[in-house]
N, CA and C of each residue as an Amber inpcrd file, in Angstrom:
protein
   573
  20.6800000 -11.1730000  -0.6010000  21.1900000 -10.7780000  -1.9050000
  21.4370000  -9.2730000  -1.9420000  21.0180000  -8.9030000  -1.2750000
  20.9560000  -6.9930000  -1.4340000  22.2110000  -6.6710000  -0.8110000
  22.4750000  -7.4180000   0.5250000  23.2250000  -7.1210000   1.0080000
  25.0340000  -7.6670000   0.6060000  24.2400000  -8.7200000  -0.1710000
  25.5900000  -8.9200000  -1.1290000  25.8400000  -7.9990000  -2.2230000
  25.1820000  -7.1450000  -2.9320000  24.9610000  -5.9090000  -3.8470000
  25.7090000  -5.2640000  -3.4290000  25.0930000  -4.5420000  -1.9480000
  25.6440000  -3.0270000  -1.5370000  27.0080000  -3.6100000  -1.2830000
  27.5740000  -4.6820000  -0.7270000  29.0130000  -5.0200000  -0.4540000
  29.3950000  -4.8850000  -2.1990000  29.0760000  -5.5980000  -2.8380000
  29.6410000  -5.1220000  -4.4630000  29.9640000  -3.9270000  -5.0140000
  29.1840000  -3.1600000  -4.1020000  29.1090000  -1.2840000  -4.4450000
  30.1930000  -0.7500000  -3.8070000  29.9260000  -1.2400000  -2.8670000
  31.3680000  -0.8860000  -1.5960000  32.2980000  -1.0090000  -1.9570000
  32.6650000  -2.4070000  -2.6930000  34.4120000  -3.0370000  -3.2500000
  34.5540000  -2.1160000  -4.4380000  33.5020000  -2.0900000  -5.3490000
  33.4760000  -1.2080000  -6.4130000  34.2840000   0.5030000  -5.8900000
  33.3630000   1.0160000  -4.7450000  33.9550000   2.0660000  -4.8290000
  35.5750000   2.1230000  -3.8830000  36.0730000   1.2570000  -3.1670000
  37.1790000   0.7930000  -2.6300000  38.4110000   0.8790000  -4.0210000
  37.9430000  -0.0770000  -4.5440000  38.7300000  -0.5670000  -5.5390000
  39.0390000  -0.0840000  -6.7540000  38.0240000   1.4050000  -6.6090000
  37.9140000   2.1870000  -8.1500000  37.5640000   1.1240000  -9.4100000
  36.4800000   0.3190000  -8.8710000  35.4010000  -0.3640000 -10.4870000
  34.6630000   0.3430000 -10.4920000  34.7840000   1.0880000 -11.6920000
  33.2130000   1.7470000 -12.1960000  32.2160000   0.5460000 -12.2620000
  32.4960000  -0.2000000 -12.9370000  31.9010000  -1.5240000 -13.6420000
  30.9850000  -1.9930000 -12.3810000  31.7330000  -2.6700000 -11.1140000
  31.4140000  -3.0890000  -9.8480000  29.9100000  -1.9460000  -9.5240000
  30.3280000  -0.8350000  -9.3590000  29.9310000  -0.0450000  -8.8220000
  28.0220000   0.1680000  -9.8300000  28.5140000   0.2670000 -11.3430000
  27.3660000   0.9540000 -12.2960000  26.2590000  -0.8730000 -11.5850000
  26.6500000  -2.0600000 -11.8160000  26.2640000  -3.0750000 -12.1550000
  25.6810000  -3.3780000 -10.7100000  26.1940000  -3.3750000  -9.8690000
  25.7100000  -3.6530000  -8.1630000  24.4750000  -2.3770000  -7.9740000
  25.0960000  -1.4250000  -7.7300000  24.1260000  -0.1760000  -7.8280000
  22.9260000  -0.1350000  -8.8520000  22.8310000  -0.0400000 -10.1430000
  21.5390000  -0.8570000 -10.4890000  20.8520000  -1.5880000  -9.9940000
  21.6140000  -2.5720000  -9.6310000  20.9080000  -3.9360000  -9.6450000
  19.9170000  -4.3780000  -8.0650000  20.9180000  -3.3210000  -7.3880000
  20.6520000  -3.0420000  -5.9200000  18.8790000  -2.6210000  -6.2020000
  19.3960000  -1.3420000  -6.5540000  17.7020000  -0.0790000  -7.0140000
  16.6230000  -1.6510000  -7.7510000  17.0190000  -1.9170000  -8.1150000
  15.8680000  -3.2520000  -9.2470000  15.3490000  -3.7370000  -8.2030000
  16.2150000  -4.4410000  -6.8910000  15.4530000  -5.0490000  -6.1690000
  14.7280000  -4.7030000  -4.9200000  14.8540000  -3.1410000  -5.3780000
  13.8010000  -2.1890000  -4.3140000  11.8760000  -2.3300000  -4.6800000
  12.5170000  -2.5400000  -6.1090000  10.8940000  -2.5430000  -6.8610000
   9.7000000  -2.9770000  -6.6520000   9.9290000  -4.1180000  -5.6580000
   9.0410000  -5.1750000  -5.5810000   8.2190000  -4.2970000  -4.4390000
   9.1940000  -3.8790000  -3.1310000   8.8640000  -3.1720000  -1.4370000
   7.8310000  -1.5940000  -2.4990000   8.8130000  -0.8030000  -3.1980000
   8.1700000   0.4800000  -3.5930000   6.4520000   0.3360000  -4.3040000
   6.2890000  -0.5940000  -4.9360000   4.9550000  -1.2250000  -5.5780000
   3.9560000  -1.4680000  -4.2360000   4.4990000  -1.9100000  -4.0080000
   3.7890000  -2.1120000  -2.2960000   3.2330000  -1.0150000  -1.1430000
   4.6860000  -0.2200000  -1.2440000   4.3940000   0.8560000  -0.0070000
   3.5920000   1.9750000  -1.0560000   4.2140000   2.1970000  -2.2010000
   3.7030000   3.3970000  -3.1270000   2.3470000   3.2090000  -3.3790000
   1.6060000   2.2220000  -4.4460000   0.8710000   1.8520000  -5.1340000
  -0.1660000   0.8110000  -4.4550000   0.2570000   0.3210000  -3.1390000
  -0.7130000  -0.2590000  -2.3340000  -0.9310000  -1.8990000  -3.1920000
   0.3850000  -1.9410000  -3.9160000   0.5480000  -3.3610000  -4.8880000
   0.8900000  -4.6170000  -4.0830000   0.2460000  -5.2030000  -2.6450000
   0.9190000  -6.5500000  -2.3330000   1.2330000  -7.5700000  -3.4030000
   2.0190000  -7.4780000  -3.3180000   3.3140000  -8.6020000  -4.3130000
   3.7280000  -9.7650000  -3.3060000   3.4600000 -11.2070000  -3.7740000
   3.8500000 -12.1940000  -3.4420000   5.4230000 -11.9490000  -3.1370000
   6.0170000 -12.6390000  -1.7780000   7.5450000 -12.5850000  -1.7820000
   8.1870000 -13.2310000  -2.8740000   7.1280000 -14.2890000  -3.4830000
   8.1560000 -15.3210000  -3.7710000   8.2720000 -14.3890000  -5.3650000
   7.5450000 -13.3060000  -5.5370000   7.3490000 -12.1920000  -6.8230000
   8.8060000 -11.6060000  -6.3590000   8.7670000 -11.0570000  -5.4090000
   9.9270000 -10.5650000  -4.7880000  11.2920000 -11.0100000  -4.9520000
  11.4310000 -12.0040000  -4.9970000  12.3280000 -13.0710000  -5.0160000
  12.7120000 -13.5850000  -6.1060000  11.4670000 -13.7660000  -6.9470000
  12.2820000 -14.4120000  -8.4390000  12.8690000 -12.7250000  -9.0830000
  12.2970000 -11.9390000  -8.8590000  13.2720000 -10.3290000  -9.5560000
  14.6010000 -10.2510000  -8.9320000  14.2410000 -10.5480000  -7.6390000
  15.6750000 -10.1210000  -7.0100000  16.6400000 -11.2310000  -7.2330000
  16.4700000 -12.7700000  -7.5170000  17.1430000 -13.5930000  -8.0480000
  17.8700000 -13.2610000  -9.5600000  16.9600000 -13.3160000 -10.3840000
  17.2540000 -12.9440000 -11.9000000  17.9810000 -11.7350000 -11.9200000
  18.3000000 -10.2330000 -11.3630000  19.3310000  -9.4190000 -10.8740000
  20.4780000  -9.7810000 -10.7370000  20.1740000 -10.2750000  -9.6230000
  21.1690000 -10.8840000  -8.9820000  22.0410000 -11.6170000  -9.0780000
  21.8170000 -12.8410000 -10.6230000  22.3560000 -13.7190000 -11.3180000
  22.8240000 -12.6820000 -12.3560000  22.3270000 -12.1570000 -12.7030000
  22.7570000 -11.5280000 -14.2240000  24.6590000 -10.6710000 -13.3660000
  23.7620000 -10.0620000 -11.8490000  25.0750000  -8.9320000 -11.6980000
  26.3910000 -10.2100000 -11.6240000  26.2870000 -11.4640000 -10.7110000
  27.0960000 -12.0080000 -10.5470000  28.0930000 -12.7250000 -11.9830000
  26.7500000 -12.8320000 -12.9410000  27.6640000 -13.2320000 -14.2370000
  28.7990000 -12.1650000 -14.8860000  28.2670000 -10.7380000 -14.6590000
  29.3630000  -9.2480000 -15.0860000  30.2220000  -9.6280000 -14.4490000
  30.4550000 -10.1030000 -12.7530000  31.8490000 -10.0670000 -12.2650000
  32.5010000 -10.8750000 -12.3740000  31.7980000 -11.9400000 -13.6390000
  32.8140000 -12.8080000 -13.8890000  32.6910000 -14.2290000 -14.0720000
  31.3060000 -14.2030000 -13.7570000  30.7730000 -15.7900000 -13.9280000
  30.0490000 -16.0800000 -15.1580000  30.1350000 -15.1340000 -16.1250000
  29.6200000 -15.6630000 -17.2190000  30.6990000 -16.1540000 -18.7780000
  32.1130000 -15.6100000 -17.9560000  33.3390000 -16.2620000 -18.3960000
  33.7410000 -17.0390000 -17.8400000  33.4370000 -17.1560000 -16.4630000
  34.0690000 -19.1490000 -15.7980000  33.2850000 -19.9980000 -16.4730000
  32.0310000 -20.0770000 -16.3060000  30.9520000 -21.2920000 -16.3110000
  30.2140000 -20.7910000 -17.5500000  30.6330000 -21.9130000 -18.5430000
  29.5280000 -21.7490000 -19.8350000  28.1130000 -21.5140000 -19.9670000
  27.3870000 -22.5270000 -18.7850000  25.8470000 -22.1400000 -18.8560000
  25.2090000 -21.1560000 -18.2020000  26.2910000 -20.2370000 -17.5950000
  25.6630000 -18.7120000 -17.0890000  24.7370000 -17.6140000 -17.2690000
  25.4180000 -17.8340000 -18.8640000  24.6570000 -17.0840000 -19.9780000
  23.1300000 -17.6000000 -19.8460000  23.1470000 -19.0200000 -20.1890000
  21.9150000 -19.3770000 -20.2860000  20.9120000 -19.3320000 -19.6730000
  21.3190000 -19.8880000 -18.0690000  20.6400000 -19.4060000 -16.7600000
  19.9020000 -18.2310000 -16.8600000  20.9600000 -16.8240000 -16.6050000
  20.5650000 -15.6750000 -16.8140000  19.4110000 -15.6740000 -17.6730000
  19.2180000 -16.1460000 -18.9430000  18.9850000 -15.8150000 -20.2340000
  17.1180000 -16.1110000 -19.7990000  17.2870000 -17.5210000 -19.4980000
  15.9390000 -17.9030000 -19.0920000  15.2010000 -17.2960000 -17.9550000
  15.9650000 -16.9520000 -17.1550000  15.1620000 -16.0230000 -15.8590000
  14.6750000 -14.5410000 -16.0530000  15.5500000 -14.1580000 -17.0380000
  15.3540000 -12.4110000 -17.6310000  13.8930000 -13.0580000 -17.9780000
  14.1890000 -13.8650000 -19.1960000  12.5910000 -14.2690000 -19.8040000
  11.6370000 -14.3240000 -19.1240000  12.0480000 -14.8740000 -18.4990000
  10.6130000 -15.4130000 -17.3260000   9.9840000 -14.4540000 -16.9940000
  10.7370000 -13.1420000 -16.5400000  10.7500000 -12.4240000 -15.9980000
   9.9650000 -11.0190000 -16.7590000   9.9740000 -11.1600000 -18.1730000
   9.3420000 -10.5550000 -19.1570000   8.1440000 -11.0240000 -19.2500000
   8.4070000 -12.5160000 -19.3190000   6.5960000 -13.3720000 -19.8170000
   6.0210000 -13.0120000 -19.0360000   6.6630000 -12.6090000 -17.6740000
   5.3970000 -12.2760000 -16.3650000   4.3990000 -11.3530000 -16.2820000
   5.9200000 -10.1940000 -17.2180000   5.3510000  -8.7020000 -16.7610000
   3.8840000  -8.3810000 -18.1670000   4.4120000  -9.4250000 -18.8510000
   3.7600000  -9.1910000 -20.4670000   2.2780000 -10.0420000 -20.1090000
   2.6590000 -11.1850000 -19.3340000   1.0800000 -11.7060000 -18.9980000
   0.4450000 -10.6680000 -17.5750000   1.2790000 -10.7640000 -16.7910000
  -0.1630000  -9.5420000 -16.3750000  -0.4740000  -8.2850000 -16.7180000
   0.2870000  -7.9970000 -17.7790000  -0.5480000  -6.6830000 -18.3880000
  -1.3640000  -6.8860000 -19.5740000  -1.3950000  -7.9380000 -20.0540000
  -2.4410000  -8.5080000 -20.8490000  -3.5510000  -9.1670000 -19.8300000
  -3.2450000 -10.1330000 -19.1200000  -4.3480000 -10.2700000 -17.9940000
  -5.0960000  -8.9210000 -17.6470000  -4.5220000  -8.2880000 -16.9540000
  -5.0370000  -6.5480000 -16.1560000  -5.9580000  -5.9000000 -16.9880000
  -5.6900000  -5.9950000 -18.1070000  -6.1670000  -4.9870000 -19.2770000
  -7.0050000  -5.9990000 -20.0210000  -6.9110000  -7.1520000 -19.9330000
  -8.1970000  -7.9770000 -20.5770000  -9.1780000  -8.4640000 -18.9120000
  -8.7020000  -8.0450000 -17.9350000 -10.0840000  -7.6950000 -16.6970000
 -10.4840000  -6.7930000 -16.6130000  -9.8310000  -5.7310000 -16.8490000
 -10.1790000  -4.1720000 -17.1520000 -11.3890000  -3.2380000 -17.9780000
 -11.0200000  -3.8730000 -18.8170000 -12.1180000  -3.5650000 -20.1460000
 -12.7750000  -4.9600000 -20.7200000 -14.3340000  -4.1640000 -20.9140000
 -15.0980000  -5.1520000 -21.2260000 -15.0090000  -5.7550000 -23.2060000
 -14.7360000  -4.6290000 -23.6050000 -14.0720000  -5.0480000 -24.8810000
 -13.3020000  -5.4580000 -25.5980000 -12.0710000  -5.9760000 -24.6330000
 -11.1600000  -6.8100000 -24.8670000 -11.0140000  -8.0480000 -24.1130000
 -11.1040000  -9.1650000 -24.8620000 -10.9480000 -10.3720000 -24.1310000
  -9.9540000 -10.7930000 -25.1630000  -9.0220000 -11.7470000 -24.1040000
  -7.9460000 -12.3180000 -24.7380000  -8.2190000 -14.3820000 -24.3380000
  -8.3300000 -14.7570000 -24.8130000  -9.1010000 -16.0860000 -25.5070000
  -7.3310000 -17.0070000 -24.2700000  -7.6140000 -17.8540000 -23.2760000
  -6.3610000 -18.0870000 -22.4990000  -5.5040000 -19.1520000 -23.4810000
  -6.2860000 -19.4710000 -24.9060000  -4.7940000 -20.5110000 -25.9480000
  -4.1860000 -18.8680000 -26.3200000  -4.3810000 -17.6700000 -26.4610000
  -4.0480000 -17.3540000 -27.0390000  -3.0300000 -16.3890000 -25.8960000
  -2.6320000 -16.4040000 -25.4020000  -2.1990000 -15.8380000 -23.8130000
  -1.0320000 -16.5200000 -23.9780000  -0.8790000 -17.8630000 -24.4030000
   0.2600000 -18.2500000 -24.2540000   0.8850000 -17.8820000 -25.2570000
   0.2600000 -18.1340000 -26.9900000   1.3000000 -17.2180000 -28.4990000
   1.9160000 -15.8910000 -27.5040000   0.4460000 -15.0010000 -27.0870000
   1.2060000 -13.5200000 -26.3590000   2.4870000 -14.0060000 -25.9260000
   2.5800000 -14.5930000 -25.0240000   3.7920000 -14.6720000 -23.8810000
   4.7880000 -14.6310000 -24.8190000   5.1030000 -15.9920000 -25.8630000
   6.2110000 -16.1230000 -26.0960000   6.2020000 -15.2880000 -27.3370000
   5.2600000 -14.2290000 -28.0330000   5.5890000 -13.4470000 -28.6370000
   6.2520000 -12.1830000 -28.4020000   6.0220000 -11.9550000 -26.9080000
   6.4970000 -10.8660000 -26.1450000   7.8570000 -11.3540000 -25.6990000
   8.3480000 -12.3610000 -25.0550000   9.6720000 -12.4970000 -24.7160000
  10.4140000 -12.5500000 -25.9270000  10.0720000 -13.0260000 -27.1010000
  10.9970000 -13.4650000 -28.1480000  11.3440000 -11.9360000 -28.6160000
  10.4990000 -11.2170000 -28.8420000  10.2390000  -9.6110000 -29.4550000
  11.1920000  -8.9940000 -28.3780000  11.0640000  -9.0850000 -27.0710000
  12.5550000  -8.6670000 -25.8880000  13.7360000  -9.0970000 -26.8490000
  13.8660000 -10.6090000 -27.2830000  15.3280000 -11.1040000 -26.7830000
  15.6410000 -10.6530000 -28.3370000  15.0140000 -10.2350000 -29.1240000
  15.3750000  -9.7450000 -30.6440000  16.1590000  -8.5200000 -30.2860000
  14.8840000  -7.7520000 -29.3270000  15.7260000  -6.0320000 -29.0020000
  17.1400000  -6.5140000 -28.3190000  17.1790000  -7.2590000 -27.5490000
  18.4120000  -7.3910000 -26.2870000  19.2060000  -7.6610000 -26.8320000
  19.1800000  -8.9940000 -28.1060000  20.0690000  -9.0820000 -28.8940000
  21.0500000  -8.2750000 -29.7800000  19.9960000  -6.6400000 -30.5500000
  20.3810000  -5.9170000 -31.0660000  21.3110000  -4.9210000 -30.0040000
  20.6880000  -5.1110000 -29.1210000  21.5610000  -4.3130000 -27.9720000
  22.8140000  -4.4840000 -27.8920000  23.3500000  -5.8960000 -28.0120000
  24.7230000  -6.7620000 -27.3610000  25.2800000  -6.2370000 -28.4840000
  24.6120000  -6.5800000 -29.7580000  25.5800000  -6.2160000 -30.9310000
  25.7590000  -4.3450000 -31.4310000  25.1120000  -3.6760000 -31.1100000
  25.0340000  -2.3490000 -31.0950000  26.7310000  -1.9760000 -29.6420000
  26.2600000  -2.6930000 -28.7920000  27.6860000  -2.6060000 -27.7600000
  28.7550000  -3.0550000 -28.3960000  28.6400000  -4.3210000 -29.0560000
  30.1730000  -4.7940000 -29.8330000  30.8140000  -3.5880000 -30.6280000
  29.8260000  -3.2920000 -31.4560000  30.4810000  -1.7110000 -32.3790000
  30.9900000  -0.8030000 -31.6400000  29.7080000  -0.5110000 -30.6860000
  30.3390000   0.5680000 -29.6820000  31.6470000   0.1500000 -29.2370000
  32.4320000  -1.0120000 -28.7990000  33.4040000  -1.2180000 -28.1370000
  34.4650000  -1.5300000 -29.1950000  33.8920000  -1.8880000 -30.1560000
  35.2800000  -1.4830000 -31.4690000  35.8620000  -0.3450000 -31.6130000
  34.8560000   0.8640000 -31.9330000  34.6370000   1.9200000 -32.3280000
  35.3560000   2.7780000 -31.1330000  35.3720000   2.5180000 -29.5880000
  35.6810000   3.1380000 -28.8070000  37.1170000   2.5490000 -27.7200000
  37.5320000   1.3040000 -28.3370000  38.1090000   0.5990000 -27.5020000
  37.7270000   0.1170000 -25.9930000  36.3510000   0.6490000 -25.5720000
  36.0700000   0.9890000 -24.0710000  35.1630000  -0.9180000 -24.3150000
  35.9540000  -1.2760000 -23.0930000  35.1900000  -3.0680000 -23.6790000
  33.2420000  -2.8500000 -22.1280000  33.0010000  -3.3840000 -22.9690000
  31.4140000  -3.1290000 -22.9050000  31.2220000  -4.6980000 -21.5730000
  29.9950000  -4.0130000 -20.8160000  29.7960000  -5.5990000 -19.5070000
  28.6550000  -6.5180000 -20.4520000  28.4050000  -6.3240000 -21.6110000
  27.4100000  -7.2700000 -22.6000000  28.2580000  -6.8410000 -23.7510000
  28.1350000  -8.4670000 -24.4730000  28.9430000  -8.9020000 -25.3700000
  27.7430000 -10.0260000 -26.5360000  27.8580000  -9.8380000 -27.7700000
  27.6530000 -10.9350000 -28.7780000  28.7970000 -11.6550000 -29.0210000
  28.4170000 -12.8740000 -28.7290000  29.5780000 -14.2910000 -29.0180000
  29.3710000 -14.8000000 -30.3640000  28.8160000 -14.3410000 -31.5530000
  28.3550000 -14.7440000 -32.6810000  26.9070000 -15.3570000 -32.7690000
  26.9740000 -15.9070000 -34.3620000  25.1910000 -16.5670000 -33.8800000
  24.9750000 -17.8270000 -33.3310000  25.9320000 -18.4080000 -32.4370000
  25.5670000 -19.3640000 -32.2440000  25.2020000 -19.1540000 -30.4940000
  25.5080000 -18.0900000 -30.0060000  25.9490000 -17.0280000 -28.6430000
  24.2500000 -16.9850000 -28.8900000  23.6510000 -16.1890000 -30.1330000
  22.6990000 -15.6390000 -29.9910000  21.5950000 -16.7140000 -30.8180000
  21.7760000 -17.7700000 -31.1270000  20.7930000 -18.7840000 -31.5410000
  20.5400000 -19.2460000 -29.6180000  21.3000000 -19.5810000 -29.1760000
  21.4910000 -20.4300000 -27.9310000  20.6430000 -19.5000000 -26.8050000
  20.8740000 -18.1290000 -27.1090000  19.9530000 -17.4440000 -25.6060000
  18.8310000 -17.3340000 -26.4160000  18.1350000 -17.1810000 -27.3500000
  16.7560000 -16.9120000 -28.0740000  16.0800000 -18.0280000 -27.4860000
  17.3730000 -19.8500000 -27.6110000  16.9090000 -20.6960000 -26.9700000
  16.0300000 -20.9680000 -25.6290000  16.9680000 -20.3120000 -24.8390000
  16.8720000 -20.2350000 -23.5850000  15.8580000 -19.1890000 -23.0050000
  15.5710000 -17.7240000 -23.9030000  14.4320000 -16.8950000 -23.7570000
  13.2810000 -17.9930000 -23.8820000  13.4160000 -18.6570000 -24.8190000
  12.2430000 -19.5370000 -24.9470000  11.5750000 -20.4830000 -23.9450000
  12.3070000 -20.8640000 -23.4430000  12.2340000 -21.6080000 -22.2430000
  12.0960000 -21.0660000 -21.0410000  12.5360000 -20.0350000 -20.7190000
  11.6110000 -18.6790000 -19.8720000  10.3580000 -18.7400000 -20.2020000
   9.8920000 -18.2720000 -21.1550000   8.8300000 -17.9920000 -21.9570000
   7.8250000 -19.2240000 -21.6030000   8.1350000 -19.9670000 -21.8290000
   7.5450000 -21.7520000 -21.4600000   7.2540000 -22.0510000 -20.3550000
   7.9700000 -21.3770000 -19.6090000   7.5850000 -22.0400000 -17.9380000
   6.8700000 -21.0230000 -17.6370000   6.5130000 -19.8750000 -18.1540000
   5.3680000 -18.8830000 -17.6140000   4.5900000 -19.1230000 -18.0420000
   4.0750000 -19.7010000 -19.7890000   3.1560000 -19.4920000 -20.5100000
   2.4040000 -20.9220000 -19.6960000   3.1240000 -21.9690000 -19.2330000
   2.2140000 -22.9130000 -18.7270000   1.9280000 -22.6600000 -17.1600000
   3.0430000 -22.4230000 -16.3180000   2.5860000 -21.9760000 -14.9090000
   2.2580000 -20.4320000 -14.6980000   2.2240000 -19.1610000 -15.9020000
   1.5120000 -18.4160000 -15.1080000   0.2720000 -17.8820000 -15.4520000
  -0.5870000 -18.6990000 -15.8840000  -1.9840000 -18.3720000 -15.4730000
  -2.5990000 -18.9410000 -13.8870000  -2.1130000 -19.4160000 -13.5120000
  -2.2380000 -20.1850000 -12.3280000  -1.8830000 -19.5350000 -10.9170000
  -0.2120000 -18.7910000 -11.4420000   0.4920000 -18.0100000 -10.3820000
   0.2750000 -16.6460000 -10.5900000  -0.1720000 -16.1860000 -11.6790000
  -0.0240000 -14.4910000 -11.7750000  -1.0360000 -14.0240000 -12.0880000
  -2.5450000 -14.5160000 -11.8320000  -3.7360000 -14.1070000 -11.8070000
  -4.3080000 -13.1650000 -10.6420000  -3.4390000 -13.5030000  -9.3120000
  -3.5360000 -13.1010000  -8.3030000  -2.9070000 -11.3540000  -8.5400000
  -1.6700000 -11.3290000  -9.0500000  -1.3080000 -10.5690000  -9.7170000
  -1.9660000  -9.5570000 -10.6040000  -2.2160000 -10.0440000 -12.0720000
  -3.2560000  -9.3720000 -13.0170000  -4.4940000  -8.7250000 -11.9270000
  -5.0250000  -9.5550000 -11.3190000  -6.4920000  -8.9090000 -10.9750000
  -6.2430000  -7.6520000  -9.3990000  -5.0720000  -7.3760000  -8.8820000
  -4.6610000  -6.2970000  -8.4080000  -4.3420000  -5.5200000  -9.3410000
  -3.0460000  -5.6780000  -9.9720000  -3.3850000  -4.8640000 -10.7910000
  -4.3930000  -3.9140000 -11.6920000  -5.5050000  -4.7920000 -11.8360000
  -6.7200000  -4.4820000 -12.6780000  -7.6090000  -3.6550000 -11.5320000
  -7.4490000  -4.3290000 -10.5790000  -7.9570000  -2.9130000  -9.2760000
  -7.5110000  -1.8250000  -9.5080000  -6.5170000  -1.6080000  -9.0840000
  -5.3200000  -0.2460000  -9.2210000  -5.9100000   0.4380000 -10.1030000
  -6.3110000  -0.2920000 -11.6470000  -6.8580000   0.3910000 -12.7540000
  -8.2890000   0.7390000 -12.5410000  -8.7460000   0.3730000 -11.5120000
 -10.1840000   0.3190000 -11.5570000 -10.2330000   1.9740000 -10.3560000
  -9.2150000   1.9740000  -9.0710000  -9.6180000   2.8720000  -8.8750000
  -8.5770000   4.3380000  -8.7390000  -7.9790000   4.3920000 -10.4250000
  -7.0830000   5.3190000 -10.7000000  -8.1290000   6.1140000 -11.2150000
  -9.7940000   5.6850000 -11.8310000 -10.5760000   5.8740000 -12.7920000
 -11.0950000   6.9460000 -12.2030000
């Protein structure tokens, strides 16, 4: 996938796309994150951790160049993997920080409200985002790589955040404990 990126960067700068170029190039750097946590921070990260970031990237860049106007459920795809991808980061930092300190415990029914209170609270901001770009791209004629399709655009991905949200809140106490409790090291000897 990376190496399908930097070729995106390449055509981008061949072809004079800014667009190609801003969206690959990001997206490229995102899926450094997983290796830098590792070599920097001494964070071993599961590949398959590795892999679902660099997937969910990777889907989102391919929908900008165009696949989220061929194929209707693009959006959605995307929509649920971003999520996922939030519930993760939102449960192990509630995990980390409820192993961390002895005065906070977080009760595991209530781990799951967290999750999908945290992705939904994302897809509210992300939402305001798309529509903050629509103005911008009225206002400027300059057409924007995120778009609001109305509320039925934005009833339908809240949907689909949700369902992100769902498949973490039940599989990741199971998968991202391993996770949380490195993390909660890290915290233990930053002290």
């Amino acid at each position: 996938m990376q190496v399908a990126l930097f070729g995106l960067v390449v055509y981008g700068v061949v072809a004079g796309q800014p667009k190609a170029i801003i969206n690959g190039g990001v997206t490229l750097l995102i899926t450094f994150i997983p290796a830098i946590l590792e070599r920097n921070y001494d964070l071993p990260l599961d590949p398959w951790l590795g892999l679902w970031i660099t997937t969910a990237v990777f889907l989102h860049t391919l929908g900008s160049a165009g696949l989220y106007g061929q194929l209707f459920f693009w959006d959605n795809i995307t929509h649920a993997m971003s999520a996922s991808l939030i519930a993760a980061a939102g449960y192990t930092t509630a995990r980390a920080v409820d192993l961390h300190s002895e005065e906070i415990h977080i009760p595991g029914r209530f781990v799951f409200v967290y999750i999908f209170v945290i992705v939904l609270s994302f897809g509210v901001v992300w939402e305001l985002f798309e529509f903050g770009l629509d103005i911008a791209a009225d206002a400027t004629g300059v057409e924007m790589p995120l778009a609001q399709h109305g509320l039925d655009d934005t009833v339908r991905d809240m949907m689909f955040n949700s369902v992100g949200a769902l498949v973490v809140a039940v599989f990741g106490q199971a998968h991202l404990t391993g996770v949380a409790q490195l993390v909660q090291q890290r915290l233990l000897a930053v002290e």
